[in-house]
MINUBA-679565 format. One record per residue (C-alpha): residue number from 0; residue in one letter; x, y negated, z. Coordinates in steps of 0.001 Angstrom, whole numbers, plus 500000, padded with zeros to 6 digits. Layout:
! residues N
{node NUM 'a' {X Y Z}}
...
! end
This chain:
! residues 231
{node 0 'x' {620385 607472 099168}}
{node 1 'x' {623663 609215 098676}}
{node 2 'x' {625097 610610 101546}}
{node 3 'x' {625040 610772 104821}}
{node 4 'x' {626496 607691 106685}}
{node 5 'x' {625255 605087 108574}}
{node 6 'x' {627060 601336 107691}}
{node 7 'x' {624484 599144 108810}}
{node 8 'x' {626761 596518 111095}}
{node 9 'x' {629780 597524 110287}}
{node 10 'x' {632584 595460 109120}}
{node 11 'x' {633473 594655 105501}}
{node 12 'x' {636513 597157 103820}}
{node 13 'x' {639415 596654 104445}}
{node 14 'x' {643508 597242 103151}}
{node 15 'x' {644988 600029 104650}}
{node 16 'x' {647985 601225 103214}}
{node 17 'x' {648199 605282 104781}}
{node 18 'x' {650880 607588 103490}}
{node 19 'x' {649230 610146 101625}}
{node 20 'x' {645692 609748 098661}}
{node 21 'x' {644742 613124 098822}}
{node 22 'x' {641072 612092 098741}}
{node 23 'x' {640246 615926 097915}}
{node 24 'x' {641016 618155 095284}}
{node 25 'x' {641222 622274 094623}}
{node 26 'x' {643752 624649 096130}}
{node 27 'x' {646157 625907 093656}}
{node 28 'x' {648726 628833 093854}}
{node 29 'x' {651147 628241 091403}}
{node 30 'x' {652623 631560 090114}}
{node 31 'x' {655860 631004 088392}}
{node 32 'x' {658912 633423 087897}}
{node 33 'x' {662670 632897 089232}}
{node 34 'x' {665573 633057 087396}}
{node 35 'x' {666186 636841 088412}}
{node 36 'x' {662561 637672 086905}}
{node 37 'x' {660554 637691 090941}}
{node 38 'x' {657568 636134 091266}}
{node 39 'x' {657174 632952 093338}}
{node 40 'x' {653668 631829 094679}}
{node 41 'x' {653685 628144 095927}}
{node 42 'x' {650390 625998 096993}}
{node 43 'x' {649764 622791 095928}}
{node 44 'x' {646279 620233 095343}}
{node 45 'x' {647691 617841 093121}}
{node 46 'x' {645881 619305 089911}}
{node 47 'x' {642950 617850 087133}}
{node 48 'x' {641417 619302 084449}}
{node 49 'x' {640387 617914 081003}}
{node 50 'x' {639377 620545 078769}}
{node 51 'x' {641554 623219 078977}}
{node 52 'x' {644808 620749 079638}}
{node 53 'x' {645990 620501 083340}}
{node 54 'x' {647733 618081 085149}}
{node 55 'x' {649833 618706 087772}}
{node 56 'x' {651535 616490 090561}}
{node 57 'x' {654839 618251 091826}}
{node 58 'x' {658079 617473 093669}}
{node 59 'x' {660963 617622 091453}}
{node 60 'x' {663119 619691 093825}}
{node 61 'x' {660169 622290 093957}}
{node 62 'x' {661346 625783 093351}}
{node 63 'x' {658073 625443 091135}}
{node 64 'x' {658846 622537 089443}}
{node 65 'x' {662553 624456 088508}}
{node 66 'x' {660331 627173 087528}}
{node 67 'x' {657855 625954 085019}}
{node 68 'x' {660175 624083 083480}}
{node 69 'x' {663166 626557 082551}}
{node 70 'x' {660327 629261 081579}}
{node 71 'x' {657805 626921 080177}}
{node 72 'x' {654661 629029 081810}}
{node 73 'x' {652900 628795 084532}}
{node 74 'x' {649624 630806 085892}}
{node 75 'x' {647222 628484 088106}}
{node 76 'x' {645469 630896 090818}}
{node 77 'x' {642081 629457 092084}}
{node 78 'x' {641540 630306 095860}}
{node 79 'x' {638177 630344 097135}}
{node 80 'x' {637625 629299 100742}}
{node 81 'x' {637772 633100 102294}}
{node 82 'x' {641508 632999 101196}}
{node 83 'x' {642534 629839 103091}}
{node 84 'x' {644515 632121 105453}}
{node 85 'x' {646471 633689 102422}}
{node 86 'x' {647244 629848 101735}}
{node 87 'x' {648142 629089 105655}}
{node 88 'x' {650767 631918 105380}}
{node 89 'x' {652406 630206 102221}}
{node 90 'x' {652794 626449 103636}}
{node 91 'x' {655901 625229 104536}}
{node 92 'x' {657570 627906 102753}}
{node 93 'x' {659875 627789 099380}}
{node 94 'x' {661333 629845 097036}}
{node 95 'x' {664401 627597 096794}}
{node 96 'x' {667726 628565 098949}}
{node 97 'x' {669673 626718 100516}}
{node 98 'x' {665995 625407 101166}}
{node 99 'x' {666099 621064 100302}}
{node 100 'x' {666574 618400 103190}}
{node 101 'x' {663218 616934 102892}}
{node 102 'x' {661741 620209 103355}}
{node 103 'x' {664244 621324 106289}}
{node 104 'x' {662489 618367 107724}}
{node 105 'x' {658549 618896 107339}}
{node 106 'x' {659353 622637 108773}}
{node 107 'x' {659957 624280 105678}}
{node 108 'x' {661746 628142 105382}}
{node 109 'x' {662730 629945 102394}}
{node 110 'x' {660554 633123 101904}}
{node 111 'x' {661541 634992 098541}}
{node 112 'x' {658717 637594 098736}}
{node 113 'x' {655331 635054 098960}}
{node 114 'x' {653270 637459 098009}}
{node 115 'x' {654217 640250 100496}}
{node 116 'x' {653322 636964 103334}}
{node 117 'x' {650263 635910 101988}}
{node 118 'x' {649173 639285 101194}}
{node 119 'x' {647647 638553 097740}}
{node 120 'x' {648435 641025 095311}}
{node 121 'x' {650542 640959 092203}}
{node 122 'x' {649195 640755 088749}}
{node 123 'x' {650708 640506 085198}}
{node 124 'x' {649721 637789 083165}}
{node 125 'x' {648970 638379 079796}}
{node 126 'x' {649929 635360 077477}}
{node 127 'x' {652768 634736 080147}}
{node 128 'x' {655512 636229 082410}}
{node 129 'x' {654262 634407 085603}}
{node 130 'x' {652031 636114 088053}}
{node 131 'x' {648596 636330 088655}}
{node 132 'x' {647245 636884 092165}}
{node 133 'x' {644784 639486 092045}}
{node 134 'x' {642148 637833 095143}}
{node 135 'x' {641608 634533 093510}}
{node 136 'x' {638772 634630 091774}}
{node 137 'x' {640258 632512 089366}}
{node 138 'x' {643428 632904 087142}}
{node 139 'x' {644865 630094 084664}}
{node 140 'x' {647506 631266 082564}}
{node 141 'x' {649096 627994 080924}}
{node 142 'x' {652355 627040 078868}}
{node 143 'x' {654103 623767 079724}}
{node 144 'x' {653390 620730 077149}}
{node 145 'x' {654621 617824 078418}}
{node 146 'x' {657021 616625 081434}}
{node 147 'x' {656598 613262 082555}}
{node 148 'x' {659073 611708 085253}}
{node 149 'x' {656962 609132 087833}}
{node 150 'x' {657698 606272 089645}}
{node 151 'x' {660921 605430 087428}}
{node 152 'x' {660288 601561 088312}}
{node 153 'x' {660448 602720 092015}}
{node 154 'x' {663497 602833 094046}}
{node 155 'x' {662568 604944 096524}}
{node 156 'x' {660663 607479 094803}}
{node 157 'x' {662160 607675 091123}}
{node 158 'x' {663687 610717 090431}}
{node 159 'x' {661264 612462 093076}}
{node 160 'x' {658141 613348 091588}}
{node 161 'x' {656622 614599 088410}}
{node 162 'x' {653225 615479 086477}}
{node 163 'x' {653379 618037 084355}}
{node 164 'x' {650851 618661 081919}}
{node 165 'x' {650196 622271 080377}}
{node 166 'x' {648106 623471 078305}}
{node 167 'x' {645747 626889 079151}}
{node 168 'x' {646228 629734 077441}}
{node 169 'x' {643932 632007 079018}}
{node 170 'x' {641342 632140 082094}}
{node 171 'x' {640407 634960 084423}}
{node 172 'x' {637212 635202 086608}}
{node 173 'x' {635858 637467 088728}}
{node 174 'x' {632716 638715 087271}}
{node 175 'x' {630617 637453 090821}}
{node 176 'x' {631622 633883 090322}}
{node 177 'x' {629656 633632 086467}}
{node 178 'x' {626266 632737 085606}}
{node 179 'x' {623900 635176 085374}}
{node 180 'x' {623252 636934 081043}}
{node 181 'x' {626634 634214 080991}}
{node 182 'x' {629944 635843 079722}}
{node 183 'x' {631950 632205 079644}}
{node 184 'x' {630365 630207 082331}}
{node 185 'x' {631074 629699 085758}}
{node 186 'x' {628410 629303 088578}}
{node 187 'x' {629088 626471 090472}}
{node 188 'x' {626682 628011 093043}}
{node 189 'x' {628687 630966 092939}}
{node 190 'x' {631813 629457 092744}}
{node 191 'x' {633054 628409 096228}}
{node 192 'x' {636747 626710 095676}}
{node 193 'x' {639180 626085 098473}}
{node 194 'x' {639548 622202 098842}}
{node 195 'x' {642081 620053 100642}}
{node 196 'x' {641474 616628 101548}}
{node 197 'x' {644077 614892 103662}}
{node 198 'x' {646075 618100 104459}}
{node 199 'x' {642723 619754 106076}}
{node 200 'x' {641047 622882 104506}}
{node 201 'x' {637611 622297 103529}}
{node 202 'x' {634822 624071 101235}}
{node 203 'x' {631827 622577 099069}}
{node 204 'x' {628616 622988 100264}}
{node 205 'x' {626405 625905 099085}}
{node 206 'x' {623660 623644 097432}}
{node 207 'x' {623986 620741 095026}}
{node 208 'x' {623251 617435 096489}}
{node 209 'x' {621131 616131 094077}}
{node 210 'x' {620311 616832 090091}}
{node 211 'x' {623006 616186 087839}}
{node 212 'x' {621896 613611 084640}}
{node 213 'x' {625661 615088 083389}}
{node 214 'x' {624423 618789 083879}}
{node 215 'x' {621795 618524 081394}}
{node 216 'x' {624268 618250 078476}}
{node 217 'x' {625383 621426 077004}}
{node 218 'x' {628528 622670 077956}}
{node 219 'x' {629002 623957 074545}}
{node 220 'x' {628952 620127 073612}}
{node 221 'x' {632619 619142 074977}}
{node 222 'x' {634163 621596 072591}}
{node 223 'x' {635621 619755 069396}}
{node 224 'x' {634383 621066 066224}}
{node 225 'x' {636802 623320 065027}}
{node 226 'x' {638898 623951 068252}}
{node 227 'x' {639821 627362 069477}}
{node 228 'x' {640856 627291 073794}}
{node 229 'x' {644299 628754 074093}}
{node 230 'x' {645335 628444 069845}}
! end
């Protein structure tokens, strides 16, 4: 039985049309640098991995968005759920002045310092300008590849929203989060990332809920013959 719910009686699904699909995905600080060379730190949990390729969901009048895509770099900071008051202090913040009207209106402020508010330290990236933030125990250091513009066939969202795909040019992890006699695997017991689902905080739970049939396939095995992460 998977899960945890009881549906015996209830009604049949139904269409529901609510504002928002964020069905629950990792926290991400995006460190990216401003035109005068400061570092800007902005959370977001529209991300997906394949390989080492990320997508990312962002506003097009993010200070972020601006960012990435005059530098071309980008450094994707993993929080793990003891940092979810780091992330608190950076909502409803941005790095853009005069801050936009859609963000005036969700409660938004400009900060320019975000990581003197969240408290996370400053870090250098080394294949890129953008900063790392020393407390996540992860650190993705990644170069823009390709900028695609959404919703063009929609009226009332073209020009509003993008997905930006980069490509990762090198990762970071705290030694506490890999496997044990592993120097390039993660623990997923270990490994405790910060998820949001429907604009609420939440964490995974400390034991798997079942045996993987996936997990039994090498992860040496999704590599492509020949390819080098980060060439």
């Amino acid at each position: 039985m998977l899960g945890t719910i009881d549906i015996t009686g209830t009604a049949e699904s139904r269409s529901i049309e609510p504002a928002i699909l964020y069905f629950g995905t990792p926290v991400v600080l995006i460190g990216s640098t401003n035109e005068d060379g400061s570092p800007n730190l902005a959370p977001m949990s529209s991300a997906w991995w394949v390989g080492w390729r990320c997508m990312l969901g962002l506003a097009s009048n993010s200070k972020t968005t601006e960012n990435m895509i005059r530098t071309g770099e980008c450094v994707l900071n993993l929080p793990s759920v003891d940092l979810v008051d780091a992330v608190n202090a950076l909502a409803r913040t941005t790095g853009s002045n005069p801050v936009p009207a859609g963000k005036i209106k969700r409660g938004y402020r400009h900060e320019r310092d975000k990581f003197d508010i969240s408290g996370l330290t400053r870090l250098h990236g080394e294949t890129v300008a953008a900063p790392r933030a020393a407390e996540c125990p992860v650190q993705i250091e990644a170069k823009v590849a390709h900028v695609h513009r959404m919703a063009q066939e929609d009226e009332v969202w073209r020009g509003n929203l993008m997905a930006i795909e980069v490509r990762v040019t090198r990762v970071h992890a705290h030694p506490g989060i890999l496997m044990d006699g592993q120097t390039d695997r993660i623990d997923p017991d270990k490994w405790r990332p910060l998820i949001m689902s429907f604009q609420q905080f939440y964490g995974l739970s400390p034991q798997k809920l079942k045996h993987s049939v996936l997990g039994q396939i090498p992860e040496g095995a999704y590599k492509p013959p020949g390819w080098r992460p980060a060439a």
